[in-house]
C-alpha positions as CSV (number, residue, x, y, z in Angstrom):
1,X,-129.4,-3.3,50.1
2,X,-130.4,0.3,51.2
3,X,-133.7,0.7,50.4
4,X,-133.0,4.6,48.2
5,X,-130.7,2.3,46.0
6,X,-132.8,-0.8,44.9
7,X,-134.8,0.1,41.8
8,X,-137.8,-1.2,42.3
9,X,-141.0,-0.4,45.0
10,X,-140.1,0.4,48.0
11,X,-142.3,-2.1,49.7
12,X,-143.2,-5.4,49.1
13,X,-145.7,-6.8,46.3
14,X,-148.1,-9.1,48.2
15,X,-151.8,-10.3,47.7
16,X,-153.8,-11.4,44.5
17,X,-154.5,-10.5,41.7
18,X,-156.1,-10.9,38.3
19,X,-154.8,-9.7,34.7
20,X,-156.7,-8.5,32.0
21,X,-158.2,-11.0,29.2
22,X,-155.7,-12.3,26.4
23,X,-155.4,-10.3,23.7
24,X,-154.4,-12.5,21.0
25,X,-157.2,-15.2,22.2
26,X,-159.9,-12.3,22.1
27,X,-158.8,-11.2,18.9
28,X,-159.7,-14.7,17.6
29,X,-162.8,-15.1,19.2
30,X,-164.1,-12.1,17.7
31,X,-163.3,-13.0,14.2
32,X,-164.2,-16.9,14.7
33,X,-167.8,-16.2,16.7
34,X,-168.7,-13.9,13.4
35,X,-167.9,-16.4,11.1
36,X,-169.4,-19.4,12.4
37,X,-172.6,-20.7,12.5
38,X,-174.8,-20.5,15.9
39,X,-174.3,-18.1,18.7
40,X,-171.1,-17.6,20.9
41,X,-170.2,-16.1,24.5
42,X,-167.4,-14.7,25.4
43,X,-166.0,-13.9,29.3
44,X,-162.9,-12.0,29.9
45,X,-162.5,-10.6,26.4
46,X,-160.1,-7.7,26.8
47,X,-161.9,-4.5,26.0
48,X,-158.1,-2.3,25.2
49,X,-158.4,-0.6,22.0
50,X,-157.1,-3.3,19.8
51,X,-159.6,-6.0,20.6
52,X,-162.2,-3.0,20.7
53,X,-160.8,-2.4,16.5
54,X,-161.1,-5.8,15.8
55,X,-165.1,-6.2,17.3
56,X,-165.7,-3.0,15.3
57,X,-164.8,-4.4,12.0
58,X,-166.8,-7.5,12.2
59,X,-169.4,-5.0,13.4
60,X,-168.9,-3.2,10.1
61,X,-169.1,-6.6,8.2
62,X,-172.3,-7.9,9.1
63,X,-171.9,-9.8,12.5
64,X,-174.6,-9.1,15.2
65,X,-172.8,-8.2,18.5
66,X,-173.5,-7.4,21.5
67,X,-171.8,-6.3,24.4
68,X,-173.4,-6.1,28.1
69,X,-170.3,-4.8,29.7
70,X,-169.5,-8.1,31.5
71,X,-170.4,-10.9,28.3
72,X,-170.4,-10.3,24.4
73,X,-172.1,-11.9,22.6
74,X,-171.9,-12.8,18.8
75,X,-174.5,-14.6,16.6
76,X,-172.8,-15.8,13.6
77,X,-174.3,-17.2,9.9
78,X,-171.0,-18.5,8.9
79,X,-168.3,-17.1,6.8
80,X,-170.9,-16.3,3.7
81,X,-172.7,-14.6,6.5
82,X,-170.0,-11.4,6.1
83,X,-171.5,-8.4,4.1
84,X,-169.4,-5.9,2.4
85,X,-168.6,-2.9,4.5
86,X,-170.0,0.3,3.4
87,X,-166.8,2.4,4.8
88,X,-163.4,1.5,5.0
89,X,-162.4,-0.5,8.3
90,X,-160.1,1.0,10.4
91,X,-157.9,-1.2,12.5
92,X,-156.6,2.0,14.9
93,X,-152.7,0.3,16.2
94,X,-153.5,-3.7,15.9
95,X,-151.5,-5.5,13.9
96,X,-153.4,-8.6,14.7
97,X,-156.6,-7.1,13.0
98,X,-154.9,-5.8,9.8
99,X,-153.4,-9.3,9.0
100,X,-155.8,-11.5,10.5
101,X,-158.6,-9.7,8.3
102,X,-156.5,-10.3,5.4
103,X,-157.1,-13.7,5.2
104,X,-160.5,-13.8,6.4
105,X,-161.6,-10.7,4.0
106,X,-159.4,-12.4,0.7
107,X,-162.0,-15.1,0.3
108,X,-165.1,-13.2,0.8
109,X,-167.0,-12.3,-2.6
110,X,-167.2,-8.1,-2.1
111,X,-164.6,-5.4,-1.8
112,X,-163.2,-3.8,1.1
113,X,-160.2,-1.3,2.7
114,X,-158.5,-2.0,5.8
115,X,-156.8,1.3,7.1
116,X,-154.7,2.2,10.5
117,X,-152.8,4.6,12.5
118,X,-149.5,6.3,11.5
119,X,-148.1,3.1,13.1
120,X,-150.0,0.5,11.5
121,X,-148.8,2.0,7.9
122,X,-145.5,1.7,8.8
123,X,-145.7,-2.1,9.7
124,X,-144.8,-4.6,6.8
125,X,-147.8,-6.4,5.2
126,X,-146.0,-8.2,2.0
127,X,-145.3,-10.7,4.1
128,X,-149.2,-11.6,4.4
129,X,-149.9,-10.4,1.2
130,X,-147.3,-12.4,-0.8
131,X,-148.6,-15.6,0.5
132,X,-152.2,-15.0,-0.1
133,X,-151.5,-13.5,-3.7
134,X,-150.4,-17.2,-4.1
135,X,-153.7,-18.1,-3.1
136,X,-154.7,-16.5,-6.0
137,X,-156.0,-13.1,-3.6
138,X,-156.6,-9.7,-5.3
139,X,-155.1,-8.2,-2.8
140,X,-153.0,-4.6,-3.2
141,X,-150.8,-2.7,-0.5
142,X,-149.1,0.8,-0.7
143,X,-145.9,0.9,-1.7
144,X,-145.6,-2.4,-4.0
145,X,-148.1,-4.1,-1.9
146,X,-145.5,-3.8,1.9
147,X,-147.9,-1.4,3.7
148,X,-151.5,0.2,4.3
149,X,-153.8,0.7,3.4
150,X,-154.8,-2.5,1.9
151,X,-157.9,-3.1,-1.2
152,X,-158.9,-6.4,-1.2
153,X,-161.5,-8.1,-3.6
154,X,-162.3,-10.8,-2.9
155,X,-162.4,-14.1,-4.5
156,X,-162.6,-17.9,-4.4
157,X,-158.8,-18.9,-3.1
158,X,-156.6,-22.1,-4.3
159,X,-155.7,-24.0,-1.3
160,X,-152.0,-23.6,-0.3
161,X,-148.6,-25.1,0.5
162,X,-146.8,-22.8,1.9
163,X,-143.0,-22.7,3.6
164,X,-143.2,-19.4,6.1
165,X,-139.9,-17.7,5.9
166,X,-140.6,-16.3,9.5
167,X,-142.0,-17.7,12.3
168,X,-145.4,-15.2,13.1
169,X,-148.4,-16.0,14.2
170,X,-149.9,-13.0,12.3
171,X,-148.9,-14.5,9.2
172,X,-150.0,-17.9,10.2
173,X,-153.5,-17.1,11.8
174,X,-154.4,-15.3,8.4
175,X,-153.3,-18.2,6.2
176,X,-155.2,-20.5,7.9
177,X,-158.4,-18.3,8.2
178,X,-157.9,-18.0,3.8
179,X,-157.6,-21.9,3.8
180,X,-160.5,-22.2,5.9
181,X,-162.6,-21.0,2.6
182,X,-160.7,-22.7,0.1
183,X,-161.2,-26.2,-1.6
184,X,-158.6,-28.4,-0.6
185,X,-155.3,-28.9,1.4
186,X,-153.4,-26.4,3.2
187,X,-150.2,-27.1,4.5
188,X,-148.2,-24.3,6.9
189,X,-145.2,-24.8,7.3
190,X,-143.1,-23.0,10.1
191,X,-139.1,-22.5,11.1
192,X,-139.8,-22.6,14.3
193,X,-142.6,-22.5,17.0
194,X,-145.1,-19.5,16.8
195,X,-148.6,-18.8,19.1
196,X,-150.8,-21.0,18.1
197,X,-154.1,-20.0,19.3
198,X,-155.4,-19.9,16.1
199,X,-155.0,-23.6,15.8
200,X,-156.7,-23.8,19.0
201,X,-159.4,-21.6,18.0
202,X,-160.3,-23.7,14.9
203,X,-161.0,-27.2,17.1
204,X,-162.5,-25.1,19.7
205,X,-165.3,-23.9,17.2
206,X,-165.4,-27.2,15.7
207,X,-162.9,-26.9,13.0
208,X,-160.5,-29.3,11.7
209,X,-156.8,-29.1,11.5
210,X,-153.9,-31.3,11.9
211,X,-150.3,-29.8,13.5
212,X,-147.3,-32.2,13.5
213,X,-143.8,-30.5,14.8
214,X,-144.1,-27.2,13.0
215,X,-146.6,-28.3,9.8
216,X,-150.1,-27.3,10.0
217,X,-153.0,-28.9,7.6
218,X,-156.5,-28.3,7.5
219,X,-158.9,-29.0,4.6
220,X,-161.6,-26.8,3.2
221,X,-163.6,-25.1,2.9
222,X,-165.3,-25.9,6.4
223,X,-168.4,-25.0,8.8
224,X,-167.7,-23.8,12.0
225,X,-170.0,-23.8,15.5
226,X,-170.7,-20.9,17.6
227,X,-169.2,-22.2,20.8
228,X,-169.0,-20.6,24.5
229,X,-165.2,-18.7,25.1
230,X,-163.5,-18.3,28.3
231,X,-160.3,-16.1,28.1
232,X,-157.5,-16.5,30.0
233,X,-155.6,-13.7,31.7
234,X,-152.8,-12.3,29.5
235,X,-149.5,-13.5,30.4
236,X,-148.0,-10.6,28.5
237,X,-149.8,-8.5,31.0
238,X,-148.8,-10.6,33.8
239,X,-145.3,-10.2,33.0
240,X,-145.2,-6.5,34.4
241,X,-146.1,-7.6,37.7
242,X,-144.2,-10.6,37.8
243,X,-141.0,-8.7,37.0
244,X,-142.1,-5.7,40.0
245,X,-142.5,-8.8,42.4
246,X,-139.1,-10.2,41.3
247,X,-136.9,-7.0,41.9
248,X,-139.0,-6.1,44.7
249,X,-137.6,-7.7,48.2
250,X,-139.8,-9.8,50.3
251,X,-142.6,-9.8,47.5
252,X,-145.3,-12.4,47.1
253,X,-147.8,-12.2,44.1
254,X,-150.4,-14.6,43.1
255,X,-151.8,-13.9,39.6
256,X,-154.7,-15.9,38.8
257,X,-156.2,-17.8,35.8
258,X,-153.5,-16.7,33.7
259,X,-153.1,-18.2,30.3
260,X,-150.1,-20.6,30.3
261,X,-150.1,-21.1,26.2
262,X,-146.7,-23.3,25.9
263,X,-146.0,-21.1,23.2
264,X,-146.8,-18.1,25.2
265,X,-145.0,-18.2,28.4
266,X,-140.9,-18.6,27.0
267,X,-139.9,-16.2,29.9
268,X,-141.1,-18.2,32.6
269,X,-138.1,-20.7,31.2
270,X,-136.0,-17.3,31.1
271,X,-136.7,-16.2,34.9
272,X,-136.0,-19.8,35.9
273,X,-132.8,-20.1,34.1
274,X,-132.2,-16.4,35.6
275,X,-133.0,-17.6,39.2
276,X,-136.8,-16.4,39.5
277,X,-139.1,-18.4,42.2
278,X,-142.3,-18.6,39.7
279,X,-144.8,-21.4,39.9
280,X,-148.5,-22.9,38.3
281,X,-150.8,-23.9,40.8
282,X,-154.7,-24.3,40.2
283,X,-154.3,-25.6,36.5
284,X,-157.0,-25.5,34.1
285,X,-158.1,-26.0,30.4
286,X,-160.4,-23.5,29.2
287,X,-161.4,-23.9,25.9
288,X,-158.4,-25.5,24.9
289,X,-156.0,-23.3,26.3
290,X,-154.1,-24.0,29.2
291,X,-154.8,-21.7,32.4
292,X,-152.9,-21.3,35.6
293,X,-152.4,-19.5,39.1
294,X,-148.8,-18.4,39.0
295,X,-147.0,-17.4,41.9
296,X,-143.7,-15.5,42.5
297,X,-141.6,-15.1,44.7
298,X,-138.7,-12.6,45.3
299,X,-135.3,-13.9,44.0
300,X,-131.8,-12.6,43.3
301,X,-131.5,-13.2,39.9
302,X,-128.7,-13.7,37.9
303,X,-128.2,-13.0,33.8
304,X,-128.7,-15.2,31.1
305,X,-128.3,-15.5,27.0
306,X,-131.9,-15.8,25.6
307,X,-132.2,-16.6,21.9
308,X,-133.1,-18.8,19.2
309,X,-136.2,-21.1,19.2
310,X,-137.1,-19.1,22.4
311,X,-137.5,-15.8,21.0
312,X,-140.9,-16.1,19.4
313,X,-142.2,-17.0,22.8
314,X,-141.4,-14.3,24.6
315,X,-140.7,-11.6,22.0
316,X,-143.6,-9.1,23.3
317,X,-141.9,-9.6,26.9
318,X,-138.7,-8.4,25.8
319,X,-138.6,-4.4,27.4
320,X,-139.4,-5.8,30.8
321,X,-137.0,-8.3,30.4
322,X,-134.4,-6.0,29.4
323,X,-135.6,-3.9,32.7
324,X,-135.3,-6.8,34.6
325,X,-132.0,-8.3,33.2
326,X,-130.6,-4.7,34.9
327,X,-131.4,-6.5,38.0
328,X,-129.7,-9.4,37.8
329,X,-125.9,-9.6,38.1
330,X,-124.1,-10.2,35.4
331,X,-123.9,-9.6,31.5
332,X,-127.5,-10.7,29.9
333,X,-127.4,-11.0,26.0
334,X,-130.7,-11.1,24.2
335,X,-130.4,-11.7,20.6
336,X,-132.2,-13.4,17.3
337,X,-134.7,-10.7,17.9
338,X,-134.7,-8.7,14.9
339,X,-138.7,-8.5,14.7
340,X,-138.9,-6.0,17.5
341,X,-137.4,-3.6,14.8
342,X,-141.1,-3.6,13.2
343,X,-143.2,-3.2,15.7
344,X,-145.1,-0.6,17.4
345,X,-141.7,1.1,17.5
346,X,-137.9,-0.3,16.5
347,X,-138.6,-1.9,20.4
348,X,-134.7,-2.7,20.2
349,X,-133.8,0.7,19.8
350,X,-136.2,2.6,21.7
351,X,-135.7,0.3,24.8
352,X,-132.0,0.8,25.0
353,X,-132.3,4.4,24.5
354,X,-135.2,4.9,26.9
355,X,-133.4,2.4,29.5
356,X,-130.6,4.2,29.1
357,X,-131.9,7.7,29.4
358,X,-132.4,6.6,33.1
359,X,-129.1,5.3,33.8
360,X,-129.3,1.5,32.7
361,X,-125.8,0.3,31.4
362,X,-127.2,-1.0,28.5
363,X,-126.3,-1.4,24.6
364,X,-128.2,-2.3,20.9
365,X,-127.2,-4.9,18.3
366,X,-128.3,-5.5,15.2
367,X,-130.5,-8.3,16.4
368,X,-130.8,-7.4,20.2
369,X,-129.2,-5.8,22.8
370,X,-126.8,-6.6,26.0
371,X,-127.4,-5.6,29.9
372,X,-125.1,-5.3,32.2
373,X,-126.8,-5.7,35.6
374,X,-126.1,-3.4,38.9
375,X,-128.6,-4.3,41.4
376,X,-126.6,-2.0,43.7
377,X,-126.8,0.7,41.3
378,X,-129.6,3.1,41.0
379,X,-131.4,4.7,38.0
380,X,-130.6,8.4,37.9
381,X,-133.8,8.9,37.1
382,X,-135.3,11.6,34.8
383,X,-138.0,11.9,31.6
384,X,-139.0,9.1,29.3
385,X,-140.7,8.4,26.5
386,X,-142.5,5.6,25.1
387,X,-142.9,6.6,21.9
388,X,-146.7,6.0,21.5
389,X,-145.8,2.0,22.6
390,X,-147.9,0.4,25.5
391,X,-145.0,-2.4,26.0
392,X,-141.9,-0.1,26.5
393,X,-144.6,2.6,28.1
394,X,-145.5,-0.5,30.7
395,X,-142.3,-1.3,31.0
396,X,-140.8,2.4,32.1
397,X,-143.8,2.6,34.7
398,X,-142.1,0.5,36.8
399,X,-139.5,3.2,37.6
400,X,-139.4,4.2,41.2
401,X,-137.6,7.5,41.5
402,X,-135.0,7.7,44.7
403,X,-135.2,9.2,48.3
């Protein structure tokens, strides 16, 4: 292949390397180091702008943190330890924080506002709010209760038993962090496999909660120790540079102590069905979660029909995986993944359309999209936008114009 047609680098990807903290585990140590009892360190937490939202709330709520740059550390009176905040708490663009802090704030005995960006308003909260309402929540949303801002006052919460129409994490994490605070049995129950470092979160600070297939139970209200946290690199950030070593000839990338989540890591089943030379090496538990060394290897890779129970597990990864399915020969079909349409950005639409704007062959569906890969064919090149969204903004940085 000539090296001014391979899209790509135009020399090889070789050495080590280490990723960012995880966001979703940093997320939860933030929130579960404020609310339990004891003090609690955390290495590696990812200081991006979301994680940085989600410390500045508990901030605003009472907890005692602080941050030396390289440890943070949070010294927590339990959940009765939260205060009301005298402003309203602004989440920025995370997701994560605005329903997460749903369920934590729903239980608390004082009143409070969680705001965002333009983005976050635009992001569907009934889904959390429904469930909790059921809880018995005060809990109100704009627009018939399906967006920010959000009032909450809280209240003592009925346990629940609750069927998840989706599977989400978000939704999940902020049920179980109400039934943490309530008297009595909660029972989650889930169509299909979703992150579940909440779960992992909860035993890691002491907690107690039962998972069996997709049904999660946990009885409360309970008391939860401060506990030292260790984050694992990101795989979601990993991905980038496992996809440039991929389409990148004679590449050889170690990324180290990489969280390896099962319910994380549904592309490295992708690449390998696609042809991708991707191992673990150096394999660790921290905390709970699984950590590895992965190493890749260059590969021609070929296309593959990703869907189903395999979607939640990769469903951030999608716009590099539609960037890399150009790469591989064949017709690659990715589909089931509707929930992209309510993200950051529709990332369905605005991947085929930036993708294409650069000479992918490349087309939406109503649930996904389809890639024909050319990797003899070069991108023509040319502007790009990501829309104000760090996954399809990633993603387009690995363009390598011609010549």
């Amino acid at each position: 292949m000539a090296e001014e047609r391979f899209y790509g680098y135009r020399k090889p990807l070789k050495g080590r390397l280490q990723v960012p903290g995880d966001k979703s585990i940093s997320h939860r140590a933030a929130i579960f180091g404020a609310v339990a009892h004891g003090t609690t360190t955390i290495r590696g937490f990812l200081r991006g702008d979301d994680c940085l939202s989600t410390l500045s709330c508990m901030r605003a709520l009472g907890a005692d943190v602080t941050d030396d740059g390289d440890l943070i550390t949070i010294r927590g009176t339990g959940f009765e330890g939260l205060k009301e905040p005298e402003s309203v708490l602004n989440v920025g663009n995370s997701g994560t924080t605005i329903r997460l802090l749903c369920g934590l704030l729903a239980a608390r005995p004082f009143f409070s506002v969680l705001i965002g960006d333009a983005s976050i308003h635009r992001r569907p909260m009934d889904r959390v709010l429904l469930p909790l309402k059921k809880m018995g929540a005060d809990i109100w949303g704009r627009a018939d209760d399906r967006y920010a801002p959000i009032a909450i006052k809280g209240r003592t919460l009925e346990p629940a038993v609750y069927q998840l129409p989706v599977a989400s994490a978000q939704v999940k994490s902020a049920l179980l962090l109400a039934g943490l605070q309530a008297k009595g049995k909660t029972v989650l129950t889930e169509p299909g496999a979703s992150r579940d470092h909440t779960e992992r979160m909860i035993r890691a600070f002491g907690g107690r909660i039962e998972s069996e297939g997709q049904a999660h139970t946990l009885i409360g209200p309970q008391s939860l120790k401060g506990t030292d946290i260790r984050v694992p690199g990101d795989f979601s950030s990993a991905a980038f540079f496992i996809v440039a070593a991929l389409i990148t000839p004679g590449s050889k990338l170690c990324l180290t102590s990489v969280g390896i989540n099962p319910t994380r890591i549904g592309m490295v089943d992708l690449l390998r069905q696609m042809g991708a030379d991707i191992s673990f090496t150096n394999e660790q538990d921290w905390n709970g979660e699984p950590a590895a060394d992965i190493v890749v290897r260059y590969a021609p890779l070929k296309a593959a029909t990703v869907g189903g129970a395999l979607i939640p597990k990769l469903i951030d990864e999608i716009p590099i995986i539609a960037l890399l399915a150009t790469q591989a020969e064949g017709k690659t079909i990715i589909k089931d993944a509707a929930e992209l349409k309510v993200k950051e950005t529709n990332r369905i639409k605005t991947t085929v359309n930036e993708l294409k704007r650069i000479g992918a062959d490349i087309e939406e569906t109503d649930d996904g999209m389809i890639i024909y890969g050319h990797p003899d064919q070069p991108f023509s090149g040319g502007s790009a936008d990501s829309c104000g969204d760090h996954r399809i903004g990633m993603m387009l940085g690995h363009r390598q114009p011609k010549g």
